[in-house]
Gaussian input, Z-matrix of N, CA and C with variables (Angstrom, degrees):
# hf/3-21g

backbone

0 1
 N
 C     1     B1
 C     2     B2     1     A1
 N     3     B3     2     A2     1     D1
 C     4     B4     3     A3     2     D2
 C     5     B5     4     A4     3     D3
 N     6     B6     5     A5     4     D4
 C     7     B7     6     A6     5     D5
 C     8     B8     7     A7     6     D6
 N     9     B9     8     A8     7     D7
 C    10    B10     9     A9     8     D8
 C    11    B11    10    A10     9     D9
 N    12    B12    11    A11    10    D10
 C    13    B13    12    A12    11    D11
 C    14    B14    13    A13    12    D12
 N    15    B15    14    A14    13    D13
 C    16    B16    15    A15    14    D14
 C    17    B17    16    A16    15    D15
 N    18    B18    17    A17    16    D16
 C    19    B19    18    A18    17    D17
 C    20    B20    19    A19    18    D18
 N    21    B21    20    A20    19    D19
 C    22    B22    21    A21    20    D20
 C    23    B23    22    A22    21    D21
 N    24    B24    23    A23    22    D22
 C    25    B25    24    A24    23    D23
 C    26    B26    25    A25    24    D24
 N    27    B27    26    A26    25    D25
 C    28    B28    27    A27    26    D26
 C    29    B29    28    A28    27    D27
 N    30    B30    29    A29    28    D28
 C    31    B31    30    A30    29    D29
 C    32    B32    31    A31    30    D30
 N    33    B33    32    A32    31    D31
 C    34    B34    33    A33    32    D32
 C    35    B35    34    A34    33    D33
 N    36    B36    35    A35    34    D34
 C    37    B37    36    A36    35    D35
 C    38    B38    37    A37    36    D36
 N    39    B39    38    A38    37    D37
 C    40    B40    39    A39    38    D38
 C    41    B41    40    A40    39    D39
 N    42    B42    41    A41    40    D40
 C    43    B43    42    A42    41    D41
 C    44    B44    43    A43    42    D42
 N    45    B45    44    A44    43    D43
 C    46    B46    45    A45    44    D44
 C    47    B47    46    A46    45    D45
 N    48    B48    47    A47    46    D46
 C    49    B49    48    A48    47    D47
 C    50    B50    49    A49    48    D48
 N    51    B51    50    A50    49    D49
 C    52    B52    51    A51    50    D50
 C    53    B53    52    A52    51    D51
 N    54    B54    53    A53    52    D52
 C    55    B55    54    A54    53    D53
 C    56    B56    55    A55    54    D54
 N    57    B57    56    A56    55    D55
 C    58    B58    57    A57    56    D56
 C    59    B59    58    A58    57    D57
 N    60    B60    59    A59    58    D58
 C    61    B61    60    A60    59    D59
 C    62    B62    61    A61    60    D60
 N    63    B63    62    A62    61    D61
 C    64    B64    63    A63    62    D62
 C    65    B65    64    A64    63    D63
 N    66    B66    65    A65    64    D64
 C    67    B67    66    A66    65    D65
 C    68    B68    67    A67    66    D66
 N    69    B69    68    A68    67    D67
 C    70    B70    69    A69    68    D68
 C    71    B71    70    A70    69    D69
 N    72    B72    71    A71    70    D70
 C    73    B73    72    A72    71    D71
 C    74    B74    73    A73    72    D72
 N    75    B75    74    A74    73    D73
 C    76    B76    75    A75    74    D74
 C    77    B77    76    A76    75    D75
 N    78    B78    77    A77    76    D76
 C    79    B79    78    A78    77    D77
 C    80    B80    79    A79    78    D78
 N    81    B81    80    A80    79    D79
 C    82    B82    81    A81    80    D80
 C    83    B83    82    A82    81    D81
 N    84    B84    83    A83    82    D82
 C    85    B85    84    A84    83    D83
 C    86    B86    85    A85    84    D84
 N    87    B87    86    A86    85    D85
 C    88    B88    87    A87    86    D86
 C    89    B89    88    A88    87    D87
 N    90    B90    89    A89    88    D88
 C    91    B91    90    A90    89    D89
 C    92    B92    91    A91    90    D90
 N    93    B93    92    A92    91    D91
 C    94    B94    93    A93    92    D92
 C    95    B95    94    A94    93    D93
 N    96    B96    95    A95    94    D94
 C    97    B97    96    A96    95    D95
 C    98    B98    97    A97    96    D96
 N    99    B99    98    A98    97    D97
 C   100   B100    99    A99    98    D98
 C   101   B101   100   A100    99    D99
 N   102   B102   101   A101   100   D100
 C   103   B103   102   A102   101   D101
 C   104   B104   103   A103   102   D102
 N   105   B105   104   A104   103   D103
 C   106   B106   105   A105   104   D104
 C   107   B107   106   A106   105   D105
 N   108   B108   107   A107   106   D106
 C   109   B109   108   A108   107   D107
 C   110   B110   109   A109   108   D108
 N   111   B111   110   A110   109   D109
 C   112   B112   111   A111   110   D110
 C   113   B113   112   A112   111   D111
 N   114   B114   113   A113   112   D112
 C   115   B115   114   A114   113   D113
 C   116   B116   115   A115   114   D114
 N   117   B117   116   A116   115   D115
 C   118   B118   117   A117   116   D116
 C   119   B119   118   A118   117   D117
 N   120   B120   119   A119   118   D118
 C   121   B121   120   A120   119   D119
 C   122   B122   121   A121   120   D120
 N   123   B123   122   A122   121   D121
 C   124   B124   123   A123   122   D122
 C   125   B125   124   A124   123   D123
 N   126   B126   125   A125   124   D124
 C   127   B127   126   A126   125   D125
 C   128   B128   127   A127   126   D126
 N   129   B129   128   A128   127   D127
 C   130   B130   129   A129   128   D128
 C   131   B131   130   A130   129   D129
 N   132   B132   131   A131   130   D130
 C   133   B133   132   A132   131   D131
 C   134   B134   133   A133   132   D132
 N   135   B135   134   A134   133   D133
 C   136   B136   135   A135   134   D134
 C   137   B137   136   A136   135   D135
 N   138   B138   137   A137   136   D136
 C   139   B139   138   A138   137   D137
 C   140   B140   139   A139   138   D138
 N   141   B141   140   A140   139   D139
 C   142   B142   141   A141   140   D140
 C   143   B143   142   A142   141   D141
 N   144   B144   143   A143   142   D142
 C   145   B145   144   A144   143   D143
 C   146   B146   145   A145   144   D144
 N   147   B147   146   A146   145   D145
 C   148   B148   147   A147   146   D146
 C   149   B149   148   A148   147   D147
 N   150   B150   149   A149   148   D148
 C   151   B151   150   A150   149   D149
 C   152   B152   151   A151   150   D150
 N   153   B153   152   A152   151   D151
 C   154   B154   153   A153   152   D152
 C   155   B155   154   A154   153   D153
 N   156   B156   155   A155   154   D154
 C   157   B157   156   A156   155   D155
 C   158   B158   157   A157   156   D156
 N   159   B159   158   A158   157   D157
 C   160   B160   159   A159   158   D158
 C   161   B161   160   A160   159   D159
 N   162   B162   161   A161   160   D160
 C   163   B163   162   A162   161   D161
 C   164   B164   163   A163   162   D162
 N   165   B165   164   A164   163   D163
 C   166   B166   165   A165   164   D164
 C   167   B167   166   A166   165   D165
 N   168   B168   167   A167   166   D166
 C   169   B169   168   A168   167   D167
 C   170   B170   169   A169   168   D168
 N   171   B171   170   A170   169   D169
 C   172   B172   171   A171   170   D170
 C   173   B173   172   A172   171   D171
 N   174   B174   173   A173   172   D172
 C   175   B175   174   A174   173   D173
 C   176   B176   175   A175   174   D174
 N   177   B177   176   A176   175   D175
 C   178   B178   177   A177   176   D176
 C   179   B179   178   A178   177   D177
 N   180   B180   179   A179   178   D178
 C   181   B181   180   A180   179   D179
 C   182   B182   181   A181   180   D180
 N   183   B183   182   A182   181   D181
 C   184   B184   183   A183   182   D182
 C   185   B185   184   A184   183   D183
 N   186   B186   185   A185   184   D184
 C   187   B187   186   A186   185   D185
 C   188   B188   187   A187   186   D186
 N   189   B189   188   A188   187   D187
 C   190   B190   189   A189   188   D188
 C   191   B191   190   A190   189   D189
 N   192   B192   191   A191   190   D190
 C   193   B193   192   A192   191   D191
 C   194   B194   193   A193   192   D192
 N   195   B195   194   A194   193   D193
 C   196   B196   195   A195   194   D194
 C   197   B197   196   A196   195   D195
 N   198   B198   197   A197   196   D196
 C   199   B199   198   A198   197   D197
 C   200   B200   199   A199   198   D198
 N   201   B201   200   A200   199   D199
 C   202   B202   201   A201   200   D200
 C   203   B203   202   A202   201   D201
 N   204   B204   203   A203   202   D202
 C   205   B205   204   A204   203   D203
 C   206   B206   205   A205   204   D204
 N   207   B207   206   A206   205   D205
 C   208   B208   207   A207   206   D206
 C   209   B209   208   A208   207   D207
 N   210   B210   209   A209   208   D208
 C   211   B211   210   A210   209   D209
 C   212   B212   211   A211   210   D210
 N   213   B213   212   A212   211   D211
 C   214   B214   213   A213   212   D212
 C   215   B215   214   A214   213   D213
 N   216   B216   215   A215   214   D214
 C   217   B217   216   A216   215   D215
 C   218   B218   217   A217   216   D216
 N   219   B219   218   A218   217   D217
 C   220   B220   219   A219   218   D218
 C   221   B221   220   A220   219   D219
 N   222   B222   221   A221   220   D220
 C   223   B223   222   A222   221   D221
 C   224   B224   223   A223   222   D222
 N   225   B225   224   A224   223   D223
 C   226   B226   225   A225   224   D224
 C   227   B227   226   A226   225   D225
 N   228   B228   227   A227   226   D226
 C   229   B229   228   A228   227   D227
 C   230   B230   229   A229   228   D228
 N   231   B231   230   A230   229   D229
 C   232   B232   231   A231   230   D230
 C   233   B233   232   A232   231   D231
 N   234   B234   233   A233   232   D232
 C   235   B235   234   A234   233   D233
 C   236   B236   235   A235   234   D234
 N   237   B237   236   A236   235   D235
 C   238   B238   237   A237   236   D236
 C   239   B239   238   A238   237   D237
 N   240   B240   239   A239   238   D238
 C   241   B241   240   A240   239   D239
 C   242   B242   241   A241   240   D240
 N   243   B243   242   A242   241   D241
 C   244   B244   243   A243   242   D242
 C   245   B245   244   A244   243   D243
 N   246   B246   245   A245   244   D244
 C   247   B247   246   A246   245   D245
 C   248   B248   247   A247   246   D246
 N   249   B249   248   A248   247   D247
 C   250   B250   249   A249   248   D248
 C   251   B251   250   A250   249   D249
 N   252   B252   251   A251   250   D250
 C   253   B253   252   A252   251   D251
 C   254   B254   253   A253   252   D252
 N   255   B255   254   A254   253   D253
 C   256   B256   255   A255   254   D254
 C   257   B257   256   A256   255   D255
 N   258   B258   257   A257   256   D256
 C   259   B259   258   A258   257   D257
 C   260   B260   259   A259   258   D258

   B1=1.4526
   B2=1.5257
   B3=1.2078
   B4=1.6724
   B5=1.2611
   B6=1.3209
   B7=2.1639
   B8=1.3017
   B9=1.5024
   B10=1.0619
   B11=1.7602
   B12=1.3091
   B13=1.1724
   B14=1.4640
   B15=1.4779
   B16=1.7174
   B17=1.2519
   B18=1.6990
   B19=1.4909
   B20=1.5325
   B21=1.0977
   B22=1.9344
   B23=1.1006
   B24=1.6833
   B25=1.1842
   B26=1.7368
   B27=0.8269
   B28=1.6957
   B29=1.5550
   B30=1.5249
   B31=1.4108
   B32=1.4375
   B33=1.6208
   B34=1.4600
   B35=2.1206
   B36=1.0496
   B37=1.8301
   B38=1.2720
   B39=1.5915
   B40=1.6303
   B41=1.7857
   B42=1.4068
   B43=1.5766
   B44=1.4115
   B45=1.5700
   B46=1.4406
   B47=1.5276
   B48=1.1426
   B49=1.4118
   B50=1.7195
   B51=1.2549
   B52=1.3833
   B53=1.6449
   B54=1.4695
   B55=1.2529
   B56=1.0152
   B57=1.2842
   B58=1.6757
   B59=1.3329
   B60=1.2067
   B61=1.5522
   B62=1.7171
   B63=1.6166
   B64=1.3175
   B65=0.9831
   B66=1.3215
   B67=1.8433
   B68=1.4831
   B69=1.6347
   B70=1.0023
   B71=1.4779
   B72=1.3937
   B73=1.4430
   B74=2.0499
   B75=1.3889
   B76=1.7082
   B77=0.7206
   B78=1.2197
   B79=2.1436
   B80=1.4025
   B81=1.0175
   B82=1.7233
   B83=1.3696
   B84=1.3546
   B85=1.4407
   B86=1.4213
   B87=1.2286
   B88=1.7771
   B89=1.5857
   B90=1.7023
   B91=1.4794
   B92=1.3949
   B93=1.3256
   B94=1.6641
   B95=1.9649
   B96=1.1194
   B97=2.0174
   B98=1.7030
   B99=1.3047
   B100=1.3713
   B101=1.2013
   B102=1.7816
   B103=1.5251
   B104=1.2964
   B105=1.3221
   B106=1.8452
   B107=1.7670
   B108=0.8564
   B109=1.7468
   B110=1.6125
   B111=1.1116
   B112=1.9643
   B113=1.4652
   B114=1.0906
   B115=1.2513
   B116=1.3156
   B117=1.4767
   B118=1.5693
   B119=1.6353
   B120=1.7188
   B121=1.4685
   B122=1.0856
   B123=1.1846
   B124=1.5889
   B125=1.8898
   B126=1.1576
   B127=1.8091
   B128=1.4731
   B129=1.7232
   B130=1.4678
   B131=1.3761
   B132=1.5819
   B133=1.1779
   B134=1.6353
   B135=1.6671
   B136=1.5741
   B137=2.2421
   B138=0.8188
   B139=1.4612
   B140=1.4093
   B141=1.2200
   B142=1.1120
   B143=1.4608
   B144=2.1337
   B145=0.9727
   B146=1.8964
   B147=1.5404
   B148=1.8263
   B149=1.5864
   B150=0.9558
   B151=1.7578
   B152=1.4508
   B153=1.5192
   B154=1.1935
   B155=1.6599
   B156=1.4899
   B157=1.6736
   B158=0.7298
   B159=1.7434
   B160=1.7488
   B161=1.4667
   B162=1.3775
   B163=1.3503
   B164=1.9566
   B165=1.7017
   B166=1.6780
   B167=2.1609
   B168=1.3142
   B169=1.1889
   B170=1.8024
   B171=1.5632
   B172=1.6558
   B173=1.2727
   B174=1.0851
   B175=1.9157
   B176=1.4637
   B177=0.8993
   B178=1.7290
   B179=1.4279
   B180=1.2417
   B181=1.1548
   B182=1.7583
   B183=0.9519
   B184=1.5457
   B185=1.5461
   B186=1.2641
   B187=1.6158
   B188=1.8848
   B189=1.2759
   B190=1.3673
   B191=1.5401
   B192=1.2012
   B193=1.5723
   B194=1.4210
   B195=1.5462
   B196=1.7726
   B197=1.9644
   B198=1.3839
   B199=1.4132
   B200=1.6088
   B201=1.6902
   B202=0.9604
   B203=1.7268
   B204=1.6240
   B205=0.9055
   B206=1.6645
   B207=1.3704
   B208=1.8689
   B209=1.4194
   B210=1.2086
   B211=1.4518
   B212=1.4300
   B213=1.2310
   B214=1.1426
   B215=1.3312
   B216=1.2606
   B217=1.9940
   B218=1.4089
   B219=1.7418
   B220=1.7237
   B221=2.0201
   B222=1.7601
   B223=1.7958
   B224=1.6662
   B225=0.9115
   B226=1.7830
   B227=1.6069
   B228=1.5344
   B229=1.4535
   B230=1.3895
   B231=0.8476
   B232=1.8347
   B233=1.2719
   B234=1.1356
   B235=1.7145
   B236=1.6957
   B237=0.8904
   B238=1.6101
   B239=0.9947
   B240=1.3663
   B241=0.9506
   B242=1.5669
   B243=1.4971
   B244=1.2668
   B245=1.2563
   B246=1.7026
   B247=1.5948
   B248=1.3377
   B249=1.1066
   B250=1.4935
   B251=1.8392
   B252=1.2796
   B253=1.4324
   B254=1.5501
   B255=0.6965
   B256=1.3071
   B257=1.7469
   B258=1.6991
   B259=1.8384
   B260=1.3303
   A1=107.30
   A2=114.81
   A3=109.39
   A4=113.59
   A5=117.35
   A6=98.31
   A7=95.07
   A8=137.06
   A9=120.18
   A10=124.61
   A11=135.80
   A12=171.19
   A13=111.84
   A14=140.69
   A15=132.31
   A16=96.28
   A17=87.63
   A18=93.12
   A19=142.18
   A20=168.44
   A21=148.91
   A22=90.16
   A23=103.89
   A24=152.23
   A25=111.72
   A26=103.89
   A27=126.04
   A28=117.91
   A29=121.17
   A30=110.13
   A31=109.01
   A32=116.11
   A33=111.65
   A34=82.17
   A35=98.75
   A36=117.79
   A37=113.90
   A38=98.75
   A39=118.65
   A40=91.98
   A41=113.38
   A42=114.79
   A43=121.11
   A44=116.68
   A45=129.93
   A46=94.42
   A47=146.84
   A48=126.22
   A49=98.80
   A50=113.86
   A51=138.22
   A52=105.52
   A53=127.33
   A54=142.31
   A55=114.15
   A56=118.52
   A57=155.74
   A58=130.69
   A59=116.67
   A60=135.15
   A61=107.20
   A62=103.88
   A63=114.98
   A64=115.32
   A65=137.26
   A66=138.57
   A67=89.60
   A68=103.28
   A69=109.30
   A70=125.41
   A71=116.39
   A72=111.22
   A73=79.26
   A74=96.43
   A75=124.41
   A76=136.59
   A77=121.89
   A78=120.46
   A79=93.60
   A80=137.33
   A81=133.33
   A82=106.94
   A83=121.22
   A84=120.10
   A85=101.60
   A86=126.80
   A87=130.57
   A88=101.75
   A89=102.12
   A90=110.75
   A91=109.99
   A92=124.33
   A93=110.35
   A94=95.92
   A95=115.82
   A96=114.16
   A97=81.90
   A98=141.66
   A99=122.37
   A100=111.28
   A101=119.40
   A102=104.80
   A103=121.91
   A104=121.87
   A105=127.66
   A106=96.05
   A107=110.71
   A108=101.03
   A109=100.01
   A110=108.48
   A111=117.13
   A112=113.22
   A113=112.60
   A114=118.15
   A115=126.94
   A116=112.63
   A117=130.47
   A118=98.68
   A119=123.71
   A120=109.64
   A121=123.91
   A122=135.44
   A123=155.45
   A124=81.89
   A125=131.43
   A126=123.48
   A127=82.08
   A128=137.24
   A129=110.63
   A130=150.90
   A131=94.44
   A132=114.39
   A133=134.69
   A134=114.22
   A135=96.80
   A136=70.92
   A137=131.87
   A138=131.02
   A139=107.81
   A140=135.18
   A141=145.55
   A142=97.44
   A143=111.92
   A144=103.75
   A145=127.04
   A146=87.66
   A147=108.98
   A148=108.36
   A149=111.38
   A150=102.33
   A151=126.68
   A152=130.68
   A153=111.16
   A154=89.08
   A155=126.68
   A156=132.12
   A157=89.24
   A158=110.47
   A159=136.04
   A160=101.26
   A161=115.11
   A162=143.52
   A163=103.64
   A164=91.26
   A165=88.92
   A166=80.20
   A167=103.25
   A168=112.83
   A169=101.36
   A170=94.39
   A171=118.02
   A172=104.98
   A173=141.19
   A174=137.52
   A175=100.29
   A176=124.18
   A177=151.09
   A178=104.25
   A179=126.53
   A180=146.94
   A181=133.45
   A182=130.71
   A183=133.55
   A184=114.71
   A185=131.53
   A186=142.94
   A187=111.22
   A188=97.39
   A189=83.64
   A190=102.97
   A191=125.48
   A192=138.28
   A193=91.98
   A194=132.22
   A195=135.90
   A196=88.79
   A197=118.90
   A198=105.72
   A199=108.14
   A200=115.13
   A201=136.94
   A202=97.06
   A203=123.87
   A204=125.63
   A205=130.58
   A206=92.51
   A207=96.75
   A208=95.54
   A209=106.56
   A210=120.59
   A211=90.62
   A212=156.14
   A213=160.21
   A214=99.32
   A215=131.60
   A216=130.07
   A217=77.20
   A218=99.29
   A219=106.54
   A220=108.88
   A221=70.61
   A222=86.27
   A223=91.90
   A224=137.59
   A225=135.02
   A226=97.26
   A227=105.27
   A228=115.03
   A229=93.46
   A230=146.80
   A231=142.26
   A232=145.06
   A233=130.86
   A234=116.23
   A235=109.55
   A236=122.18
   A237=125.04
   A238=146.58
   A239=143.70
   A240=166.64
   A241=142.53
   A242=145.30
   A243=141.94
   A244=94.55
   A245=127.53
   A246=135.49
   A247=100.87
   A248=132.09
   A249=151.27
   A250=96.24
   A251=113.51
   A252=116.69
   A253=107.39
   A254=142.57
   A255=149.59
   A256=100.63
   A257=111.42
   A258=94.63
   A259=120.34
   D1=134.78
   D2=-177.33
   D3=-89.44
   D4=-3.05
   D5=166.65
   D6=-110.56
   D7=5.74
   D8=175.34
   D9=-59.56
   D10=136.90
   D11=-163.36
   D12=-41.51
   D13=61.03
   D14=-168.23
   D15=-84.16
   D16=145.77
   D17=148.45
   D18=-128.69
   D19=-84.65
   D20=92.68
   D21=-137.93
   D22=138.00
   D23=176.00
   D24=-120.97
   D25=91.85
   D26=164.30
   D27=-68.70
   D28=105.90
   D29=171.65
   D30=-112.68
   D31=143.05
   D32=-178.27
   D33=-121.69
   D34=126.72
   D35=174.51
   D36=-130.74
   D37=75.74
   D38=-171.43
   D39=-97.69
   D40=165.43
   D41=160.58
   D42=-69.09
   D43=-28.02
   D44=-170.24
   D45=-94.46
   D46=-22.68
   D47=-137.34
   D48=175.24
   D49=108.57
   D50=-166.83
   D51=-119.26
   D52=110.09
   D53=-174.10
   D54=-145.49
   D55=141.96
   D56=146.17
   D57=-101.02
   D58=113.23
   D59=-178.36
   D60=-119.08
   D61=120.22
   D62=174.55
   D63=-114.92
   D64=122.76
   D65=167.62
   D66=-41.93
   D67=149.02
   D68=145.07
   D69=-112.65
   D70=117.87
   D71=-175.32
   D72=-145.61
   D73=123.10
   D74=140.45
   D75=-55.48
   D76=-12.21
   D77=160.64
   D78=-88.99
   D79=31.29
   D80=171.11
   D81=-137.23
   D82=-31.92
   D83=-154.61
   D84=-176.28
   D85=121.78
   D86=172.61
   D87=-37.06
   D88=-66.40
   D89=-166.40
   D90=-124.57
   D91=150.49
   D92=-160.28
   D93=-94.08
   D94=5.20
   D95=173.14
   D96=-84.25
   D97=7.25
   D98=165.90
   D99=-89.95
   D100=-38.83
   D101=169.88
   D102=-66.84
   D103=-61.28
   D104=140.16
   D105=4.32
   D106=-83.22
   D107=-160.73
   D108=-52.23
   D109=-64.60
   D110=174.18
   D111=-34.84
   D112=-38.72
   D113=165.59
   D114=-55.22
   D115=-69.85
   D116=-179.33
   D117=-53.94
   D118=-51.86
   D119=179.59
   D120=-56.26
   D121=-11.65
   D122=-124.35
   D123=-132.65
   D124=-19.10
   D125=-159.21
   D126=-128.74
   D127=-16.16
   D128=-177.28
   D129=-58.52
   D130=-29.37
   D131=163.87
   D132=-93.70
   D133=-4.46
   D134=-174.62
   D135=-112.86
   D136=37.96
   D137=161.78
   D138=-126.29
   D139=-2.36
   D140=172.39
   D141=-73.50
   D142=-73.66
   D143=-159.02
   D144=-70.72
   D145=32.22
   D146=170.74
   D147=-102.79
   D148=7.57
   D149=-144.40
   D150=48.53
   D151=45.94
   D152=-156.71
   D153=-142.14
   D154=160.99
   D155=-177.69
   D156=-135.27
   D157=147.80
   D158=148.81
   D159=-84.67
   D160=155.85
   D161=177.42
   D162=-156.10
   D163=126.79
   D164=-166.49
   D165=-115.43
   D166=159.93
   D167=163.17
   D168=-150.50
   D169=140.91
   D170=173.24
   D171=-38.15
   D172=134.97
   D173=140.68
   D174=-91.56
   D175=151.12
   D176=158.42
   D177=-64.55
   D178=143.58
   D179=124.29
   D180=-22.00
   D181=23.40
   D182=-157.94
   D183=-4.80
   D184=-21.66
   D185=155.34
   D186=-77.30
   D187=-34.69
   D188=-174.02
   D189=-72.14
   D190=-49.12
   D191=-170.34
   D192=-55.19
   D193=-71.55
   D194=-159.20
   D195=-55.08
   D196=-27.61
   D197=-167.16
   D198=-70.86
   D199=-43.14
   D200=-168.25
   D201=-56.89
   D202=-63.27
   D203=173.11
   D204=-38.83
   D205=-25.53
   D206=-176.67
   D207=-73.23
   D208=-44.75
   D209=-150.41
   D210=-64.47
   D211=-46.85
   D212=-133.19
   D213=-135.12
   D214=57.16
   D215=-160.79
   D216=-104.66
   D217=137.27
   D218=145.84
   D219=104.07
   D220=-24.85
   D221=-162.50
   D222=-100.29
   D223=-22.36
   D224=-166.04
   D225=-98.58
   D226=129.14
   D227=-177.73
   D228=-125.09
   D229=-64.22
   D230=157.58
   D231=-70.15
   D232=97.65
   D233=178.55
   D234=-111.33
   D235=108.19
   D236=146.83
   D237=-74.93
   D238=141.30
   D239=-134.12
   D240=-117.64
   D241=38.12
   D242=-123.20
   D243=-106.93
   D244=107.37
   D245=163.44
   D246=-77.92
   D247=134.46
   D248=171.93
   D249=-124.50
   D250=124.00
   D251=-178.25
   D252=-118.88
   D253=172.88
   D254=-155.55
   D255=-98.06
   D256=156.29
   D257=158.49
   D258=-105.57

């Protein structure tokens, strides 16, 4: 359909470092972890017949997080950290 709604999806499928980047634009999708999901259902089955699964996780924004932090100054005594690396 030609006014229908795109969006870009960037894949980097390195051995070290496995990423997904979705535009975010709302005339396509509320939230872009909705194409992300469409996506991953869309890879279950010809990655299946490898024996092999996708697993997607959120990244942060590096502005959104330092914003979060202002916002909350004085008051944050712990932040942690969970690296999940690829196999």
């Amino acid at each position: 359909v030609a006014n229908w709604p795109k969006i870009w999806v960037a894949i980097w499928n390195h051995p070290d470092s496995q990423l997904i980047a979705v535009q975010q634009r709302t005339q396509a999708f509320q939230k872009p972890v909705a194409a992300v999901r469409l996506l991953m259902k869309s890879l279950e089955d010809p990655l299946s017949r490898h024996q092999l699964v996708s697993a997607t996780e959120p990244l942060f924004e590096e502005q959104v997080f330092w914003d979060l932090v202002e916002k909350h100054k004085g008051k944050i005594r712990k932040v942690e950290f969970e690296l999940i690396t690829p196999n």
